[in-house]
C-alpha positions in Angstrom: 121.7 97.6 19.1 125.2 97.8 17.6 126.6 95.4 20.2 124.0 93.1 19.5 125.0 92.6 16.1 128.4 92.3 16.7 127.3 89.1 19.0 125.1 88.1 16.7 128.0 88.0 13.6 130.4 86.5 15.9 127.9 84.2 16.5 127.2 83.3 13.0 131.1 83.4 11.7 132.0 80.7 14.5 129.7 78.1 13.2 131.4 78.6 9.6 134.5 77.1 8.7 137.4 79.9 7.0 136.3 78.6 3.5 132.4 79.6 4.3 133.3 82.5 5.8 135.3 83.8 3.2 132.4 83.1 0.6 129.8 84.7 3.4 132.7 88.1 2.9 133.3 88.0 -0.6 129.4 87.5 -1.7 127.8 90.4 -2.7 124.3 92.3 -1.0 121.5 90.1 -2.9 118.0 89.8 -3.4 117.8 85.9 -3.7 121.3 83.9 -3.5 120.9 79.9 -3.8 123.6 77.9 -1.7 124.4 75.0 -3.7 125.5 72.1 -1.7 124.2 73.9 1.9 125.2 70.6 3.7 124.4 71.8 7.5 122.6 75.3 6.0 125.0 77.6 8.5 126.1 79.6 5.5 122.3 80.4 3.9 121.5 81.5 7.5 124.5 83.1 7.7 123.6 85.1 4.5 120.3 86.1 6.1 121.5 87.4 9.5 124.4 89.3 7.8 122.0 90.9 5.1 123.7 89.6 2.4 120.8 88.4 1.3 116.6 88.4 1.5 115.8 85.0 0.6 117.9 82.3 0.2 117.6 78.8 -1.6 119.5 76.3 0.3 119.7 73.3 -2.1 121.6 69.9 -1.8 121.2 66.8 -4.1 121.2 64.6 -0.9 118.0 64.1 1.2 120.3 63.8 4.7 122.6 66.9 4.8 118.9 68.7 3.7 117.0 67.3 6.2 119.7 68.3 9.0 119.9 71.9 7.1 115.9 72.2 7.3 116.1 71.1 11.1 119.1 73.6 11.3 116.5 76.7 9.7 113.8 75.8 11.9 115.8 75.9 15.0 116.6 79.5 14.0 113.6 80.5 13.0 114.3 81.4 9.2 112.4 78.9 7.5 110.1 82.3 5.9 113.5 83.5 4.2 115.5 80.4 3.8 113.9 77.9 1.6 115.4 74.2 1.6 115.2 72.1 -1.9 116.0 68.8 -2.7 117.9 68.8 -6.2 120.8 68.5 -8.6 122.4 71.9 -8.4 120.3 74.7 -10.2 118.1 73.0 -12.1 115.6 73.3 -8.6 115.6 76.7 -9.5 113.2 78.8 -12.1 114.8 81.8 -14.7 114.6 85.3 -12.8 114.4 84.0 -9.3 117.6 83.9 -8.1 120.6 86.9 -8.4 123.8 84.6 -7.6 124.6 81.3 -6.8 127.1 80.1 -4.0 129.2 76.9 -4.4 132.1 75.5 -1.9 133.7 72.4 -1.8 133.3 70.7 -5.0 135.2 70.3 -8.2 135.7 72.9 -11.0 134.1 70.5 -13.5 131.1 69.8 -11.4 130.5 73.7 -10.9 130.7 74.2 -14.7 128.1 71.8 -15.1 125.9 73.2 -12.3 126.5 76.3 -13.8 125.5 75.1 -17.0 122.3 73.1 -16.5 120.8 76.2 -14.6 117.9 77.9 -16.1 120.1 81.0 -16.6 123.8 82.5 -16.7 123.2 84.1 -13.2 125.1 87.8 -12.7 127.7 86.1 -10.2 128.9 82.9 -8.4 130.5 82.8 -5.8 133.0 79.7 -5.9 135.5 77.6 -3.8 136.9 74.9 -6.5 138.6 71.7 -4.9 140.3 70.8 -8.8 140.0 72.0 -12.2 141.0 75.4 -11.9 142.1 76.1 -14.9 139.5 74.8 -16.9 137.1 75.9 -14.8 138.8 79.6 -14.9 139.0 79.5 -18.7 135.4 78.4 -19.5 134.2 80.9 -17.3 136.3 83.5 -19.4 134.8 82.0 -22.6 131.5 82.9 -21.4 132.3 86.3 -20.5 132.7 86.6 -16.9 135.4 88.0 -15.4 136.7 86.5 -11.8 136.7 90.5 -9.9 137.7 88.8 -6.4 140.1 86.2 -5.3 140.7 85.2 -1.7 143.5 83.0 -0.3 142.2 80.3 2.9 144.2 78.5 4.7 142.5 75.6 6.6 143.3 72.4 8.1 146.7 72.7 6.9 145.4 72.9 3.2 145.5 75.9 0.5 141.9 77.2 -0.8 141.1 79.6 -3.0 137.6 81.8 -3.3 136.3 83.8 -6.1 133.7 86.5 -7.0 132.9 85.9 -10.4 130.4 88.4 -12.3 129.0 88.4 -15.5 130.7 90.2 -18.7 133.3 91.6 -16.6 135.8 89.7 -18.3 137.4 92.3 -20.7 138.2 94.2 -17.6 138.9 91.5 -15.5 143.0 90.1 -14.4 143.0 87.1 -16.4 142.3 89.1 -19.8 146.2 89.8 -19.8 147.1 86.3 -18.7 148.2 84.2 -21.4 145.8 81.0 -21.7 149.1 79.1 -21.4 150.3 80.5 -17.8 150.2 78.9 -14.4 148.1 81.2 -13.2 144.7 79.7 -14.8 146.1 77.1 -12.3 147.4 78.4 -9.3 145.7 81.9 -9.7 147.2 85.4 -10.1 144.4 87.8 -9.0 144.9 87.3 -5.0 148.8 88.3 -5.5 147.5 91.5 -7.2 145.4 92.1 -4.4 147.5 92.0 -1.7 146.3 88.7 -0.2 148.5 88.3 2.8 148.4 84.6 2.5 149.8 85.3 -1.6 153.7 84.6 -1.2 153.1 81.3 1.7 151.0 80.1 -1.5 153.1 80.8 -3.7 156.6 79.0 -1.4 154.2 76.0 -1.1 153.6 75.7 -5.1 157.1 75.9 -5.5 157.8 73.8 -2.6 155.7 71.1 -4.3 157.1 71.3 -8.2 159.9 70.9 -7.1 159.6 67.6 -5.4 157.6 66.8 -8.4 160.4 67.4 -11.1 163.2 65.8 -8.5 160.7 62.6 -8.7 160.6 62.6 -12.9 164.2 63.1 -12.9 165.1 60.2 -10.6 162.3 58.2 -12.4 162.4 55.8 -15.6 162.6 58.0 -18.9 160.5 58.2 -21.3 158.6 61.0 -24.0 156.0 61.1 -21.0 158.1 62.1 -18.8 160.3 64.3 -20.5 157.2 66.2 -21.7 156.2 66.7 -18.3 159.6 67.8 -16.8 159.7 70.8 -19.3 156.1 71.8 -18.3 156.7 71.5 -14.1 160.3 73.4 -14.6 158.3 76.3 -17.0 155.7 75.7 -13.9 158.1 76.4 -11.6 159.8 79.2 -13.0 156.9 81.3 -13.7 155.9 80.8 -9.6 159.7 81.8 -8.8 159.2 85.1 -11.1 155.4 85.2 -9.4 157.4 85.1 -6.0 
């Protein structure tokens, strides 16, 4: 039986790509989890066979990546604990039905509004952010939660960051000692104090790339604009060299 599971997770993990199975790791043991933005629907099966979760509700606001998710269920036979809905983010689902919500691959200001137009502030999400980091970090502070995981991916030559984030853990959480003006709403903070072996490559490539920034304002054509935004990239640049 145990090496039976062990080919069945390797099974599972090499259909995901690092980003998915990063969130499939960092997501925690759940009655109901919804999948926002399931696309093929390898990661809610994924949750299933790994016991992450019961139930899940794979959801996607396009009829095609749905239909090839539903096909994808089917052919896996899971179609009695992975339900398929056609929606825009959480509004598909109903208050008290689901524990956590997953979203990968989509900008920090759409997943605030997901977040927001849901029925409920669910206990945790489980995000992957593409932009808006920052704002996306300090709203979710506003309203309480508290980002208790961080995980560095690196993938098709790209930088990606996951998070746990859980409800009215932010008191306790990193970020309540960060000042709202540090890179770190940015960048993040939280994997470095982890340990993240990926932490001080992601850190050399921030650097790496404020600094070609502020050599391009300083050879470029003055102006208030600019000069604003070299003092902001060179304090950028020298909290990531302390961070380092």
């Amino acid at each position: 039986i145990q090496l039976q599971e062990v080919f069945l997770y390797e099974e599972e993990v090499m259909k995901l790509t690092k980003r998915l199975e990063t969130a499939l790791a960092i997501t925690p043991m759940s009655r109901t989890i919804a999948d926002v933005g399931t696309d093929h629907g390898y990661l809610a099966v994924a949750l299933v066979e790994m016991e992450k979760a019961h139930r899940v509700i794979a959801i996607d606001v396009n009829e095609g990546p749905l239909q090839s998710a539903q096909a994808y269920v089917e052919e896996q036979n899971m179609t009695m604990r992975v339900e398929c809905r056609l929606g825009n983010g959480l509004t598909v689902t109903e208050k008290g039905e689901i524990d956590g919500a997953i979203m990968c691959g989509m900008g920090g200001f759409l997943m605030k509004n997901i977040i927001e137009s849901g029925p409920e502030l669910l206990p945790y999400y489980v995000l992957q952010p593409q932009n808006g980091r920052r704002e996306l970090r300090q709203w979710l502070a506003k309203a309480g939660y508290g980002i208790t995981d961080e995980r560095l991916v690196y993938e098709g030559r790209h930088f990606y960051d996951v998070w746990l984030v859980e409800k009215n853990q932010f008191a306790s959480s990193y970020y309540a000692d960060v000042p709202l003006a540090s890179v770190q709403w940015e960048v993040g903070g939280l994997a470095g104090a982890l340990g993240d072996p990926l932490w001080k490559a992601y850190v050399s490539y921030l650097i790496t790339r404020r600094q070609r920034v502020l050599r391009a304002l300083k050879s470029g054509a003055e102006s208030a604009e600019s000069a604003q935004k070299m003092v902001v990239v060179a304090g950028e640049l020298e909290e990531l060299e302390e961070m380092l």
